[in-house]
PARO-256437 format. One record per residue (C-alpha): residue number from 1; residue in three letters; x negated, y, z. Coordinates in steps of 0.001 Angstrom, whole numbers. Each point is the difference from the previous one (the first is absolute). Layout:
! PARO-256437
+-----+-----+---------+---------+---------+
|   k |   r |      px |      py |      pz |
+-----+-----+---------+---------+---------+
| NUM | ALA |       X |       Y |       Z |
...
+-----+-----+---------+---------+---------+
***
This chain:
! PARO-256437
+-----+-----+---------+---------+---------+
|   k |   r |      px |      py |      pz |
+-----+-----+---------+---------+---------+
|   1 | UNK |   -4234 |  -74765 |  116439 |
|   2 | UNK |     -31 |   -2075 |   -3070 |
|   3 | UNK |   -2522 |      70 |   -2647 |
|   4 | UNK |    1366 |     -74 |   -4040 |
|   5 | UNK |   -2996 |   -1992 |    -975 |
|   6 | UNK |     -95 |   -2726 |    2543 |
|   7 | UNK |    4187 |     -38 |    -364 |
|   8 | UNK |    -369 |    -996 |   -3516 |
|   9 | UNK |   -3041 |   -2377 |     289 |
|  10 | UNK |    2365 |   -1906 |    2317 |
|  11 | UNK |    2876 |     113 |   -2022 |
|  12 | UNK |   -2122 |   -1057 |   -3125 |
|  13 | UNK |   -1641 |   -2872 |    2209 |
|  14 | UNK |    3424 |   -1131 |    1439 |
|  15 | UNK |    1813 |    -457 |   -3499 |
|  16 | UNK |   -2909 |   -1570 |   -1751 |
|  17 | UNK |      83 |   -2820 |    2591 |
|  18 | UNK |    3594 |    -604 |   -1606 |
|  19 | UNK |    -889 |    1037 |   -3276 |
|  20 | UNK |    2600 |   -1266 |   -2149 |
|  21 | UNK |    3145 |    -406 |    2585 |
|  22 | UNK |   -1088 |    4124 |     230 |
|  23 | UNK |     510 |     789 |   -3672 |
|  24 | UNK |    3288 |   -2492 |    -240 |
|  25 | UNK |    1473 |    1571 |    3116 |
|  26 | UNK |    -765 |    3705 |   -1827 |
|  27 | UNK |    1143 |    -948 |   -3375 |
|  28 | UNK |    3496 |   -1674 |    1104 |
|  29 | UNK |     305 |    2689 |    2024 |
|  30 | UNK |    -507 |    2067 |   -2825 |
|  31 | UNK |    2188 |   -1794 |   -2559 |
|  32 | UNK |    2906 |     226 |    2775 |
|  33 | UNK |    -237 |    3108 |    1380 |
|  34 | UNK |    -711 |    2301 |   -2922 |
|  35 | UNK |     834 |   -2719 |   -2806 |
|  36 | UNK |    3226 |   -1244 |     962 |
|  37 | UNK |     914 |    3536 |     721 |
|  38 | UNK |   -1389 |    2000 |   -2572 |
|  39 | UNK |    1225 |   -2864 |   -2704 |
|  40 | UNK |    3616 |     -18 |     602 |
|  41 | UNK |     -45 |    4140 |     730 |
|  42 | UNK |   -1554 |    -104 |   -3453 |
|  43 | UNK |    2555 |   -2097 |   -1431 |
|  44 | UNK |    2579 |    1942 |     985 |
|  45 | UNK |   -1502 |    2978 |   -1080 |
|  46 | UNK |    -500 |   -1240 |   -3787 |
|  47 | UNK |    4050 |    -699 |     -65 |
|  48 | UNK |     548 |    2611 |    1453 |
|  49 | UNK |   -1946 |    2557 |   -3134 |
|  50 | UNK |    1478 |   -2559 |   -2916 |
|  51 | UNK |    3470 |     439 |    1479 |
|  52 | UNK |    -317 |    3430 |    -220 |
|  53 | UNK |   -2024 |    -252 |   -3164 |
|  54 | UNK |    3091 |   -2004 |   -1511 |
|  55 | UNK |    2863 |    1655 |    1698 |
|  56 | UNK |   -1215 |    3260 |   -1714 |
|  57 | UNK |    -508 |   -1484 |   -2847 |
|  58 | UNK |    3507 |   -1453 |    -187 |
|  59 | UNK |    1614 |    3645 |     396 |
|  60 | UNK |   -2417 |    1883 |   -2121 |
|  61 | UNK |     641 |   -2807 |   -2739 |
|  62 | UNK |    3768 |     268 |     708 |
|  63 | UNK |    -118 |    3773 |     -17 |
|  64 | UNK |    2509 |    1382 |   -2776 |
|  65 | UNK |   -2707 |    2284 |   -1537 |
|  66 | UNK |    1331 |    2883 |   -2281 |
|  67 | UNK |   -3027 |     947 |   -1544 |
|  68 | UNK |    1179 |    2684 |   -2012 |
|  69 | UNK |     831 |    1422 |    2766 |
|  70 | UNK |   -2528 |    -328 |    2011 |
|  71 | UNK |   -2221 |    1422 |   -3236 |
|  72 | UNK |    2613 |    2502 |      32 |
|  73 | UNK |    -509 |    1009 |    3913 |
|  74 | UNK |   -3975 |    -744 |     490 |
|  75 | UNK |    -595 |    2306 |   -2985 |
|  76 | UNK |    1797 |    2626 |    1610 |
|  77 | UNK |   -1181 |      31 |    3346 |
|  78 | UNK |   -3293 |   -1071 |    -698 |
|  79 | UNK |     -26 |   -2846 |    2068 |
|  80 | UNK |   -1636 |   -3427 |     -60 |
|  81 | UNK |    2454 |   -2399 |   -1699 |
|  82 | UNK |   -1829 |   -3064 |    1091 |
|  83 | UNK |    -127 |    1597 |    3698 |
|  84 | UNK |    3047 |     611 |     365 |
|  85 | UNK |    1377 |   -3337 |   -1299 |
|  86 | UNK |   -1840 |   -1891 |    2237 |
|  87 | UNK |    1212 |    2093 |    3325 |
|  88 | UNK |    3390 |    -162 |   -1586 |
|  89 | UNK |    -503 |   -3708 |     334 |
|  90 | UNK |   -1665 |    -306 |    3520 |
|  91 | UNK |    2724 |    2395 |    1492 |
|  92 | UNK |    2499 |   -3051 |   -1209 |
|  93 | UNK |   -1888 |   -2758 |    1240 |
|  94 | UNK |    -102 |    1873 |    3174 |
|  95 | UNK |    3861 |       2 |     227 |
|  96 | UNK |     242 |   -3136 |   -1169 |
|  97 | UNK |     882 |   -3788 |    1608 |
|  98 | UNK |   -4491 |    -318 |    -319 |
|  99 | UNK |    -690 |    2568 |    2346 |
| 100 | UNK |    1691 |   -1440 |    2660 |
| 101 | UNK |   -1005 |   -3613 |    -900 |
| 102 | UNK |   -3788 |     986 |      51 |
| 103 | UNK |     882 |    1770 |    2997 |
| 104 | UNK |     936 |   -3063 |    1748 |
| 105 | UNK |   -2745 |   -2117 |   -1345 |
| 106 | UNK |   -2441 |    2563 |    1500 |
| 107 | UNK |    1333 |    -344 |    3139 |
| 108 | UNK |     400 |   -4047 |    -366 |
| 109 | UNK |   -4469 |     551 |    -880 |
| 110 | UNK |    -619 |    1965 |    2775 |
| 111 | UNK |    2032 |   -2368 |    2761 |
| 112 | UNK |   -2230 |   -3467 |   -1559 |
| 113 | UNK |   -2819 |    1823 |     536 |
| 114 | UNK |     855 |    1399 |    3316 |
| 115 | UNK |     796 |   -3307 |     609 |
| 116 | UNK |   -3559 |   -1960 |   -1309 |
| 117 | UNK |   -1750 |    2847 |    2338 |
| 118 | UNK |    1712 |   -1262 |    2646 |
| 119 | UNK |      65 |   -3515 |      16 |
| 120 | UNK |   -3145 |    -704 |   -2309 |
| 121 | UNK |   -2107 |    3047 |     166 |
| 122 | UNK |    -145 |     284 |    3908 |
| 123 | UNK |    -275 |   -3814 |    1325 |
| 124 | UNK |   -2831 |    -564 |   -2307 |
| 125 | UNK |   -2043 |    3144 |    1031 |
| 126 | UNK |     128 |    -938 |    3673 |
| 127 | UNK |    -492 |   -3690 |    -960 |
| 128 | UNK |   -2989 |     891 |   -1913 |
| 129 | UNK |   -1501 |    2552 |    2867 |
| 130 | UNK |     968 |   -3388 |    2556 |
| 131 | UNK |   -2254 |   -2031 |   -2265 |
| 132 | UNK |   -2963 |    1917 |    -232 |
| 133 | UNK |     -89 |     943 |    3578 |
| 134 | UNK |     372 |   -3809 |     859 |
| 135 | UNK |   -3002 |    -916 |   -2192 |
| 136 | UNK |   -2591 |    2399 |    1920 |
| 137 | UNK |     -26 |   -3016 |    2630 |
| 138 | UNK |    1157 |   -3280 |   -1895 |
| 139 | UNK |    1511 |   -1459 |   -3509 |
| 140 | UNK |    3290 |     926 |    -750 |
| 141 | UNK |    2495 |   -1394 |   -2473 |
| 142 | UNK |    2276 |    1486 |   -2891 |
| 143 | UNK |    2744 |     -78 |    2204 |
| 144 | UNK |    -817 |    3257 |    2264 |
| 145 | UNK |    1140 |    2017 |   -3368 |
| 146 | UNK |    3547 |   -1070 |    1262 |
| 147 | UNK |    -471 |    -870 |    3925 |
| 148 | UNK |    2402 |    2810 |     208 |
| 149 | UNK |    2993 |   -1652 |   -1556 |
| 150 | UNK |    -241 |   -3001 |    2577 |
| 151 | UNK |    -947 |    2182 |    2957 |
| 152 | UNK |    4114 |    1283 |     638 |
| 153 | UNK |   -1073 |    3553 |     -28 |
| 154 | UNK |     715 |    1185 |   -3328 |
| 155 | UNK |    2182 |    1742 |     535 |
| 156 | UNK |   -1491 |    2160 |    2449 |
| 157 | UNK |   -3337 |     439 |   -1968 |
| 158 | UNK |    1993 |     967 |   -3305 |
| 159 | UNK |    1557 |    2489 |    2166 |
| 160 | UNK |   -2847 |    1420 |    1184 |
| 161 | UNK |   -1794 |     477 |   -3161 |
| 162 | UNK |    2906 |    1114 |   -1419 |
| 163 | UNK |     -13 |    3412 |    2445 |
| 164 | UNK |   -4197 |      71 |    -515 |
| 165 | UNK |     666 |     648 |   -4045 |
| 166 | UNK |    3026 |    2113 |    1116 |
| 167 | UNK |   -1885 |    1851 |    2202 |
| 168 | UNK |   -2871 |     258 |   -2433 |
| 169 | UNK |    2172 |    1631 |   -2618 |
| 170 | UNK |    1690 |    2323 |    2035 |
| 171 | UNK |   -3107 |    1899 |    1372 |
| 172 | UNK |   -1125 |    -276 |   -4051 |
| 173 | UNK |    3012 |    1899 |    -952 |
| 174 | UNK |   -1244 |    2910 |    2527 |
| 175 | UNK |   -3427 |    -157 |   -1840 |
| 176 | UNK |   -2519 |   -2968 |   -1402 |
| 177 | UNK |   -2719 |    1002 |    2669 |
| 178 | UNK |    2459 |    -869 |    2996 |
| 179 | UNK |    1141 |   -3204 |   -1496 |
| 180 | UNK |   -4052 |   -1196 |    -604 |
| 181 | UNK |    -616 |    1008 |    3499 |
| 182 | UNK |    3251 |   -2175 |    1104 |
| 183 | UNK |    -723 |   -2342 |   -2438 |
| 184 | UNK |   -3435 |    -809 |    2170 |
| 185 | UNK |    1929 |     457 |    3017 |
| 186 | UNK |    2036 |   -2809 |    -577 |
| 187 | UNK |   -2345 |   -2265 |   -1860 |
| 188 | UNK |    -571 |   -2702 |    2901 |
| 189 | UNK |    3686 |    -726 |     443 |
| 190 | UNK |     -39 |   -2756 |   -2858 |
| 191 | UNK |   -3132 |   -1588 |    2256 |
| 192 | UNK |    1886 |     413 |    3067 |
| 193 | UNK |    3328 |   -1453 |   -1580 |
| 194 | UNK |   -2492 |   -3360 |   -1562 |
| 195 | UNK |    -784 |    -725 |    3482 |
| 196 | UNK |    2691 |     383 |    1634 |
| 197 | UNK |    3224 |     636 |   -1749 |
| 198 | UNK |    2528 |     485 |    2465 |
| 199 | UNK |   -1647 |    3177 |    1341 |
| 200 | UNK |    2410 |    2579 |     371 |
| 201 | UNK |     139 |    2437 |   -2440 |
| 202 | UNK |    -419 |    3075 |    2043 |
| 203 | UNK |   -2915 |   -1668 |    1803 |
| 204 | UNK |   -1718 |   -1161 |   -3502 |
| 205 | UNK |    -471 |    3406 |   -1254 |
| 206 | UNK |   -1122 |    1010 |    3720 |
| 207 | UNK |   -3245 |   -2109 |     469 |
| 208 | UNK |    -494 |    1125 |   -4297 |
| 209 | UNK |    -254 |    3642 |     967 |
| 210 | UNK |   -2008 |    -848 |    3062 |
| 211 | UNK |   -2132 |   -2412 |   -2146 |
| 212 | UNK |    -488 |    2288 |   -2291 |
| 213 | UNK |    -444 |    3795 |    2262 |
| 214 | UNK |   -3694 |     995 |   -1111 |
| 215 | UNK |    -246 |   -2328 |   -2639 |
| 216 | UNK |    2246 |    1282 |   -3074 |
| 217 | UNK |   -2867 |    1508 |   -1684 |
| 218 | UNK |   -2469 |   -2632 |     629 |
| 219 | UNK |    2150 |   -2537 |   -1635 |
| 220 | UNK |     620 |    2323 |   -3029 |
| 221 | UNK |   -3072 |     245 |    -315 |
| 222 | UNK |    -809 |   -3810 |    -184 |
| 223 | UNK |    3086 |    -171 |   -2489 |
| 224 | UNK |   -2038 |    2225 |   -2244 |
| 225 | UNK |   -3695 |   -2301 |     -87 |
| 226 | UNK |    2372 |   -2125 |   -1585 |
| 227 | UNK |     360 |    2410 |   -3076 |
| 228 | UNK |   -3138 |   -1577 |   -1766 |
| 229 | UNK |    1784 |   -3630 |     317 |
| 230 | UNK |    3193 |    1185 |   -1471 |
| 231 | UNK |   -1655 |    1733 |   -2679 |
| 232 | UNK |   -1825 |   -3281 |   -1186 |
| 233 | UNK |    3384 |   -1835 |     529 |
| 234 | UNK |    1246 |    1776 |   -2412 |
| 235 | UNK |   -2608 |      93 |   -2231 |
| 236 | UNK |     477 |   -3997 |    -157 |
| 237 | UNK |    4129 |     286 |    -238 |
| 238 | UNK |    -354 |   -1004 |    3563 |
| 239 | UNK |   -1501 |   -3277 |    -342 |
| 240 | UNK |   -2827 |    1252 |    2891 |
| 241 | UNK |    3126 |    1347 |    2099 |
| 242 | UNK |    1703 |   -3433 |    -159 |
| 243 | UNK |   -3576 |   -1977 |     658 |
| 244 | UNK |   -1932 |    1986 |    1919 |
| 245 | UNK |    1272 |    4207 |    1451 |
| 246 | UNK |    3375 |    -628 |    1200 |
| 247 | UNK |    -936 |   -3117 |    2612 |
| 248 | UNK |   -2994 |    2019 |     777 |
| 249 | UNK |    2629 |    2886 |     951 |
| 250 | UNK |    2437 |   -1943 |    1922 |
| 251 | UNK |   -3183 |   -1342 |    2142 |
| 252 | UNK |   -1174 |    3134 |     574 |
| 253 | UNK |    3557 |    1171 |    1051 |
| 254 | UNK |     357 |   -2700 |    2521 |
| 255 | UNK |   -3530 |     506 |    1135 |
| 256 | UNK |    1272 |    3524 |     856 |
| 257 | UNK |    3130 |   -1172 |    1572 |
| 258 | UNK |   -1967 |   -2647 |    1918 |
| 259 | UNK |   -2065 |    3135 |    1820 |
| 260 | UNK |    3206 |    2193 |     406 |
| 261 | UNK |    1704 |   -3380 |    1629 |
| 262 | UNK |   -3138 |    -429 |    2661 |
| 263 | UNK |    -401 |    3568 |     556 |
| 264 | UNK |    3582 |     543 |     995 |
| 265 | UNK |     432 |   -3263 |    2191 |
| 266 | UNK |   -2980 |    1152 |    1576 |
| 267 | UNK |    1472 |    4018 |     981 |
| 268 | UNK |    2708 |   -1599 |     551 |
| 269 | UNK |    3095 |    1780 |   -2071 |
| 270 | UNK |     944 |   -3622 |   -1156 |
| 271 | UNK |     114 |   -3513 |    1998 |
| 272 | UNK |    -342 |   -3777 |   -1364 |
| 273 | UNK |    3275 |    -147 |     221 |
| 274 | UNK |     324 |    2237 |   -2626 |
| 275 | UNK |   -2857 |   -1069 |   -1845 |
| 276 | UNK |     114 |   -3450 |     -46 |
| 277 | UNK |   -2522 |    -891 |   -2854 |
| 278 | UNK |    -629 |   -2087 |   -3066 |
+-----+-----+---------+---------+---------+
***
């Protein structure tokens, strides 16, 4: 069985020999992954409120407002004026030409970024597992962030981690302590996919659950000695994260990977063929 300790000595010793590719490899990752991503959702999001902002605006400016009789009327019913002027106002934006144009820009926000988690979001996680599993045993360059792109299985790996985060969500929705557990389940199939990527889906998330039978816990466990790290990263608006906790991570996540990989080769649930390496 593996040891947490020695796991993350390895991991620390592995990325330290590479120091600075390391911390490039996690920060582009970074800036296209959840930058990219979280940037143009963002974006979208900020038109989005000022469209709504302004489209309300518009009618509750263009409202014909009578107010003696709306004096008139509050007084008597003892209602809010102000209230009941502005849900007077929403109600007509709401069956108004905006509705249905915000509608369609939500939908427009939530396709790009379906989109950017697909093509962007994906490729450059496995690329960046490929690259720090390749430099436990020699240098590596840049390029391994996007080996998958030129490897002619893109399409097949998108596809795969597609029905992993599917997957994921739909044991969530029964309740958050099934989708953690599943979660952990399926957490080797990027590592599988950066070695070889034109596994089949089915048996990707096959030699993950085997991988990972007996070891859920264990690993959650070695997620949380990491708490300490994150809490400093943020301390330093994540200037130690960038430099320093999140290369030592992803070494210590391939140095786990790296033991699951032997140890099932060796009982035999997977082949070489399968598992073709770095």
């Amino acid at each position: 069985m593996w040891i947490r300790s020695k796991l993350k000595e390895k991991g620390k010793q592995s990325f330290k020999r590479f120091y600075w590719k390391s911390v490039l490899v996690c920060f582009i990752s970074l800036i296209l992954s959840a930058g990219v991503g979280s940037g143009v959702t963002s974006r979208i999001e900020n038109s989005f409120s000022s469209g709504f902002n302004s489209g309300i605006n518009s009618i509750y400016d263009d409202y014909d407002y009578d107010e003696d009789y709306y004096d008139d009327y509050f007084y008597e019913e003892d209602l809010d004026e102000d209230t009941y002027y502005i849900l007077d106002a929403i109600e007509s934006f709401f069956t108004s030409g905006y509705f249905i144009l915000f509608i369609v820009i939500f939908i427009i926000g939530m396709l790009i970024g379906f989109a950017i988690k697909l093509l962007i979001v994906y490729p450059i996680e496995i690329g960046k597992n490929n690259f720090f599993m390749g430099i436990r045993e020699e240098e590596k360059t840049l390029d391994s962030l996007i080996f998958l792109y030129k490897s002619g299985q893109l399409k097949n790996s998108i596809i795969t981690m597609f029905m992993k985060g599917l997957f994921q969500w739909l044991w969530t929705l029964l309740l958050i302590i099934p989708g953690i557990i599943k979660s952990y389940e399926y957490r080797m199939i990027p590592y599988i996919l950066s070695e070889n990527p034109g596994i089949s889906r089915k048996r990707a998330f096959e030699i993950s659950k085997q991988m990972m039978k007996g070891n859920k816990w264990k690993t959650f466990v070695l997620d949380l000695s990491f708490i300490g790290w994150q809490i400093l990263s943020a301390l330093t608006i994540g200037i130690l994260g960038i430099f320093y906790v999140n290369p030592y991570v992803q070494g210590t996540n391939a140095e786990l990977y790296a033991y699951l990989r032997e140890d099932a080769l060796q009982r035999g649930y997977v082949s070489s063929n399968e598992l073709i390496g770095f």
